[in-house]
N, C-alpha and C positions, 0 to 999 in steps of 0.2 A: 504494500500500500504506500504509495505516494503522498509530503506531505500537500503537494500543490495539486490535488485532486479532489471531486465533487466528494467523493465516498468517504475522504479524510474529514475534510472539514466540514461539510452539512451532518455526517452522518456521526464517524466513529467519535471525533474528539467530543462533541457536547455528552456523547452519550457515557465516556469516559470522564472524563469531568463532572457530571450528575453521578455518576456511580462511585465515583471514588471520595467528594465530599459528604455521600450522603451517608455512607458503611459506617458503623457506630464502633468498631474497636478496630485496632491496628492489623490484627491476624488475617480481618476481614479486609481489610481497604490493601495491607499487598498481596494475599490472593488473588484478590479481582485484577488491580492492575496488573499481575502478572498472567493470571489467563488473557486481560487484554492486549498484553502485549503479545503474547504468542497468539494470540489473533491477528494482530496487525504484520507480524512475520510468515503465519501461514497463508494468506492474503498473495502474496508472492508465491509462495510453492511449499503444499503442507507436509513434503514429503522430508523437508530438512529441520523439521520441529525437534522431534526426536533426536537428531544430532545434536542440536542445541542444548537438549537435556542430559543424551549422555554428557558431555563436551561439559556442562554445568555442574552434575554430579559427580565428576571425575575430580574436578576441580577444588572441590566444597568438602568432598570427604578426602582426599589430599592432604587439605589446607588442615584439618582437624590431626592428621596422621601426624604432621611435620610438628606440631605445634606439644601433640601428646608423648612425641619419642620423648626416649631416655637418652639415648647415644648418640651424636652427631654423626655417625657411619650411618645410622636407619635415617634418620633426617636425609641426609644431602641422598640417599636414596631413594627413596620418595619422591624428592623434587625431585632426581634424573628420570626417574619415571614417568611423574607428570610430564616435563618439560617436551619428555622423548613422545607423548600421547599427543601433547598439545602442537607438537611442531609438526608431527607426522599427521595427523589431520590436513594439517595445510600441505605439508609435501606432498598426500596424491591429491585432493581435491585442484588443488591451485600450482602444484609446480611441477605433477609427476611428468606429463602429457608434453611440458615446454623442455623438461631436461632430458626426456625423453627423445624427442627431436632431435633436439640439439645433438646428442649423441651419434643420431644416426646420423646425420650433417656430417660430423666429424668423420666420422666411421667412412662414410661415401668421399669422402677428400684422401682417407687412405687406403680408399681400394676395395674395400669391401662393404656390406651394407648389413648391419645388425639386425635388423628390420624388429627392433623393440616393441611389443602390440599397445596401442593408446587406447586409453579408459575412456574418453570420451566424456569425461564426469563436468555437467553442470555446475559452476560454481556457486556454492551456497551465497546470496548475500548478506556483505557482514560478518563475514566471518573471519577476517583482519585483525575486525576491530572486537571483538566481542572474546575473540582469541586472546588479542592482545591485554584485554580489562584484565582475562582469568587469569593468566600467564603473572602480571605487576602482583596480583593477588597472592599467588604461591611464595612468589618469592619476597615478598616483603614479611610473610609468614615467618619464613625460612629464615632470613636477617634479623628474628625478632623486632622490628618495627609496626609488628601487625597483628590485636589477637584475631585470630580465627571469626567468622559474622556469628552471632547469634542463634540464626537457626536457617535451616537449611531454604525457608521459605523468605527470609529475608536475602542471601546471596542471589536466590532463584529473581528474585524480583529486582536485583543491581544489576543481572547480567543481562536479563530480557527488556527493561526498560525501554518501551519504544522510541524515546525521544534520541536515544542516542545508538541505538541496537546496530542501524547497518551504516551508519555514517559517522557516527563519533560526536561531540568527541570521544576522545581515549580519557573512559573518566577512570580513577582507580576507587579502591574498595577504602581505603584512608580518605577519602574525599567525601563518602555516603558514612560510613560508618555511624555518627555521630547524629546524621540525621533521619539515621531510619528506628533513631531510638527516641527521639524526641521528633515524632510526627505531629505538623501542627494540627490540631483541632475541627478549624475553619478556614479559609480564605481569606489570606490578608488583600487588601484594597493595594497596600502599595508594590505589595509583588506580584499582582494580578496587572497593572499598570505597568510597569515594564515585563513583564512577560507579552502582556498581550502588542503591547510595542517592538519587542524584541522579535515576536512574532511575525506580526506586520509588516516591519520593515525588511525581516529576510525574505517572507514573501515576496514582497517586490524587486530586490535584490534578484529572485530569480526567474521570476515571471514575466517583468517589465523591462529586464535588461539582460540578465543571462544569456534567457531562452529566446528571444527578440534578435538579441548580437549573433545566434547562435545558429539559429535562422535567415535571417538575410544577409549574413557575412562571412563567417566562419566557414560552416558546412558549405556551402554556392562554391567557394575557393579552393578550400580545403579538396574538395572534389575534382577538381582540375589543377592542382597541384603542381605535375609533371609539366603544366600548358603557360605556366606563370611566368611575367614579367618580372626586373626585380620590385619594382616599388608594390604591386601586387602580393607579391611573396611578402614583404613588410607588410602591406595591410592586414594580411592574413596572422600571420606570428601578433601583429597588435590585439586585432581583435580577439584572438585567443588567449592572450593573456589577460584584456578584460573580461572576457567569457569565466575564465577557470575562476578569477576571484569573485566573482559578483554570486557564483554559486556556488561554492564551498562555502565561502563567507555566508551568504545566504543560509544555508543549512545551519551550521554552525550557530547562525543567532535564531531560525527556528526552532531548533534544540534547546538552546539556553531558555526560550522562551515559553517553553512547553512544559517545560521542566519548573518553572515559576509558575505556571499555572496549575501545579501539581502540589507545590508547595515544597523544591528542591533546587539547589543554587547546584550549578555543573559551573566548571574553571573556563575561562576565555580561551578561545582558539583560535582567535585573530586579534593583529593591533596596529593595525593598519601595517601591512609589512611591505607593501612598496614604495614607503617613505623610510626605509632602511638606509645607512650609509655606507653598509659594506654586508656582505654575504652573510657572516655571521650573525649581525643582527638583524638580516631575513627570515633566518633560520627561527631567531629568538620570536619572532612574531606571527610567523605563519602555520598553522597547523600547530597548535603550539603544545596541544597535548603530545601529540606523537613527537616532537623536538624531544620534548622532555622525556619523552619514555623512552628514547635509543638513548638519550644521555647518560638517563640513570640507569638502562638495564643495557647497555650493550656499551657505548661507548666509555663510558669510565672502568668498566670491569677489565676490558682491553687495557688499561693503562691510561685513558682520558691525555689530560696534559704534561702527564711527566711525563719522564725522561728527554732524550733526543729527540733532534727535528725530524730525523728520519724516521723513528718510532712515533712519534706523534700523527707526521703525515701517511703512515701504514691505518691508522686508527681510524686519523678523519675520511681517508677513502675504502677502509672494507666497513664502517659504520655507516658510512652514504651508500654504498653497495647494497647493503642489504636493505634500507632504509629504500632505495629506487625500486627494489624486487617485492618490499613489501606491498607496493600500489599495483603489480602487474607480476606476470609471469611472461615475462617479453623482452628482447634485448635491447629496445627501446628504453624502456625502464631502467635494467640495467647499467645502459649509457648516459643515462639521465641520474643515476646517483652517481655514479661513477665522476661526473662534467662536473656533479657539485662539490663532492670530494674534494675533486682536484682546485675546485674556486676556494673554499674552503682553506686548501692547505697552501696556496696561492695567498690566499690573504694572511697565511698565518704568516707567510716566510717575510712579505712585502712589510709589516707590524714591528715585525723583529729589526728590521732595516730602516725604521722610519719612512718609509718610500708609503705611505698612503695619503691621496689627496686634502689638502685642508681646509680644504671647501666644500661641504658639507651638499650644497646644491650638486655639485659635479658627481660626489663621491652616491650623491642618490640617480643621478641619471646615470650611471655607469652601472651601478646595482641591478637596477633595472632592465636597463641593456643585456646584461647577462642573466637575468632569473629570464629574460623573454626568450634568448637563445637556447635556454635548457628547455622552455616551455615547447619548441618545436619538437623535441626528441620526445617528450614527453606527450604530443599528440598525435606523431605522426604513428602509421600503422605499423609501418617496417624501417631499419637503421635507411635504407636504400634511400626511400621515401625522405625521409630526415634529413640525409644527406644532401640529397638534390632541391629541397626548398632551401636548404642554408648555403646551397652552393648559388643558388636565384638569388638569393637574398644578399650576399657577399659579392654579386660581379660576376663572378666565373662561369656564370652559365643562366641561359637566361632562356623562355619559351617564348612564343608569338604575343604573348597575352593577350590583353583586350577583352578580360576578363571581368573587369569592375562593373558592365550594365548590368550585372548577376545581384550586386550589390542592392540591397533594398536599401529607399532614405531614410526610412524610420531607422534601420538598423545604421546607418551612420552616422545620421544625427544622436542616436543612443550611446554608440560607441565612446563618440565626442565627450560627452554631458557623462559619461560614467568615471572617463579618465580624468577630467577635470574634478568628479568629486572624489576620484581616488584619493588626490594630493590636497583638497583645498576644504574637504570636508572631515570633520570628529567621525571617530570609528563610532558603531554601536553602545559599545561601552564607554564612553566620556558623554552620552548625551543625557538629558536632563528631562524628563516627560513630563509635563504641567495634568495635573487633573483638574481640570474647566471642562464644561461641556464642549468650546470650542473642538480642542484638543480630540476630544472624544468622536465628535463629527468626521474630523481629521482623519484619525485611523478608523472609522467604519466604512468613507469613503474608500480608504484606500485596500481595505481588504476586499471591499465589495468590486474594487477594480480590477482586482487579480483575479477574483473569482471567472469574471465575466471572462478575461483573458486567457482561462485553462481554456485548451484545445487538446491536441493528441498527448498522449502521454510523453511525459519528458522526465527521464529518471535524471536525480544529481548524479555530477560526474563520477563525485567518489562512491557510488553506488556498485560500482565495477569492481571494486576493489577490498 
């Protein structure tokens, strides 16, 4: 279930919302929402419910196991066991079928052909990210940083939560904890106001420019690709890079929003990150849950910042590595952690040397420059594909074009008006919601605008993933 859909919003959420404030004790109101939520997942395809509960229950009686050893041998046991159940889920579902490939790739380069048989396996969605909650959870267990949730139907109800189920954020189980123990009562007024703004606004965020830019610019180009001029290929890589934020971001503050209307506060996941001055603090505000969960569960364990440059930059590129692989099972992907890596450790060397711009305007349009150049790898189908727009895009190679009457005006004058509020407007989270009737008119117009504006289904991008 989509959240920019007739059946989400007329139907499930009020009915959700009336259900969940009206349940008279706690046991009651997360069962419900958590059969809601595995409603609003099998919605999608009810066949991957049950994974989700193995996948939960594996998880939840783990976390109790680690927490109950005696001997640190059974402990780190345990968690090699989860970790080895949790990752191995994703290896066939999401990466058996691509390394797979790839092998025989290889294999046919030296002569012979493996012919490995492919699963063919549907990827569950959200299961990245739902992976990734359960995963922070074991091991924060594990560190003693974490006790064990309560009861098995409180965990059940952090890890199904539809607001963040197949898109994130990456919330962890120390972030809910505290609040699934002190459930509020009633509906507060003022978190029902930025929720419902929070709401709103990512709505439009994706409806009104996303999926708009996404339609008359993106997709028209992106489709003829191989046929592009250079300044075409630029318009394309532009529009895509306002496409990807306007709807993650978008999602991102419908989650947060939905989540306030539940009566739960989820961490920021944007902050504005194309006013960055340098790669690294791209990283620090984009996706920012998942930044910080390869930080603390993958890049620091590797060694984070000590030692040598040389060890440092092994860190920052097999941490982007797998960081690229976690959005895809694609060499695109791949190539696209791999690009940031190396920007990453680029900028760590350029810091060390004092060589970074001191101009803080330059040092963001340069940032920018290079999150749009990853942004090509990052949508293109194939490295080929990738290749040859950045090779239109650089000079070296250029098609007939003539491609721009493809372009729709609304989606250029969109594109415009979106990049402009990239830089020139408060994120989400710095803004400030008046409760006046006015105010109030405000966002029912503008949900009732989105509304009108659903047409065919348009999944968020990180739904793929």
């Amino acid at each position: 279930m989509l959240f920019n859909s007739y059946g989400f919003v007329l139907a499930f959420l009020p009915l959700v919302l009336l259900g969940w404030w009206a349940l008279p004790t706690p046991r009651l109101r997360l069962g419900f929402l958590t059969a809601a939520s595995y409603f609003f997942y099998a919605w999608w395809d009810l066949r991957f419910v049950p994974l989700m509960i193995v996948s939960t229950s594996a998880d939840y009686f783990a976390g109790r196991l680690i927490a109950d050893a005696r001997s640190e041998a059974r402990r780190k046991t345990v968690l090699v066991l989860l970790l080895a159940f949790n990752l191995g889920l994703l290896a066939v579902f999401k990466y058996y079928d691509f390394f797979v490939t790839s092998l025989d790739g290889v294999g046919r380069m030296l002569g012979f052909d493996p012919s490995w048989p492919l699963l063919g396996l549907i990827l569950p969605v959200g299961i990245s990210f739902y992976t990734f909650n359960s995963i922070s959870y074991t091991i924060d267990i594990y560190r003693r940083r974490l006790e064990p949730a309560r009861s098995f139907l409180e965990f059940s109800t952090f890890v199904a939560m539809f607001p963040h189920l197949v898109a994130g954020p990456i919330v962890r189980y120390a972030d809910m904890a505290d609040q699934f123990e002190r459930l509020a009562p009633k509906p507060r007024a003022d978190e029902w106001v930025v929720g419902l703004w929070m709401f709103g606004l990512g709505m439009a965020k994706k409806v009104l420019i996303a999926d708009v830019v996404a339609r008359g610019l993106v997709d028209p180009l992106w489709a003829s690709a191989p046929a592009l001029d250079t300044a075409e290929a630029w318009i394309a890589a532009a529009g895509y890079t306002v496409q990807i934020y306007f709807d993650f971001s978008g999602y991102s503050d419908m989650a947060v929003g939905l989540a306030l209307l539940l009566g739960f506060r989820f961490p920021q996941n944007f902050d504005s990150p194309y006013k960055s001055a340098n790669i690294g603090e791209f990283w620090r505000r984009w996706h920012m849950s998942l930044s910080f969960w390869i930080r603390d569960y993958l890049f620091i364990p590797l060694g984070g910042s000590r030692g040598s440059a040389l060890l440092v930059t092994r860190n920052l590129i097999l941490t982007m590595l797998l960081g690229g692989l976690w959005h895809g099972a694609g060499w695109t992907f791949a190539l696209w952690g791999l690009y940031h890596g190396g920007l990453l450790a680029g900028h760590a060397a350029l810091s060390r040397r004092g060589l970074v711009p001191s101009s803080r305007v330059l040092a963001t349009a340069a940032t920018v420059l290079a999150v749009m150049i990853g942004w090509v790898l990052f949508r293109s189908a194939s490295p080929g594909e990738a290749f040859a727009l950045l090779g239109t895009m650089s000079g070296m190679r250029a098609g007939e074009g003539g491609y721009l009457s493809m372009v729709s005006g609304e989606a250029a004058i969109t594109a415009l008006l979106a990049a402009v509020l990239v830089f020139a407007a408060p994120n989400t989270w710095e803004l400030r919601f008046p409760r006046t009737r006015l105010a109030a008119a405000a966002l029912a117009a503008l949900l009732v605008l989105c509304v009108l504006r659903f047409a065919e289904p348009s999944p968020f991008i990180y739904f793929q993933f």
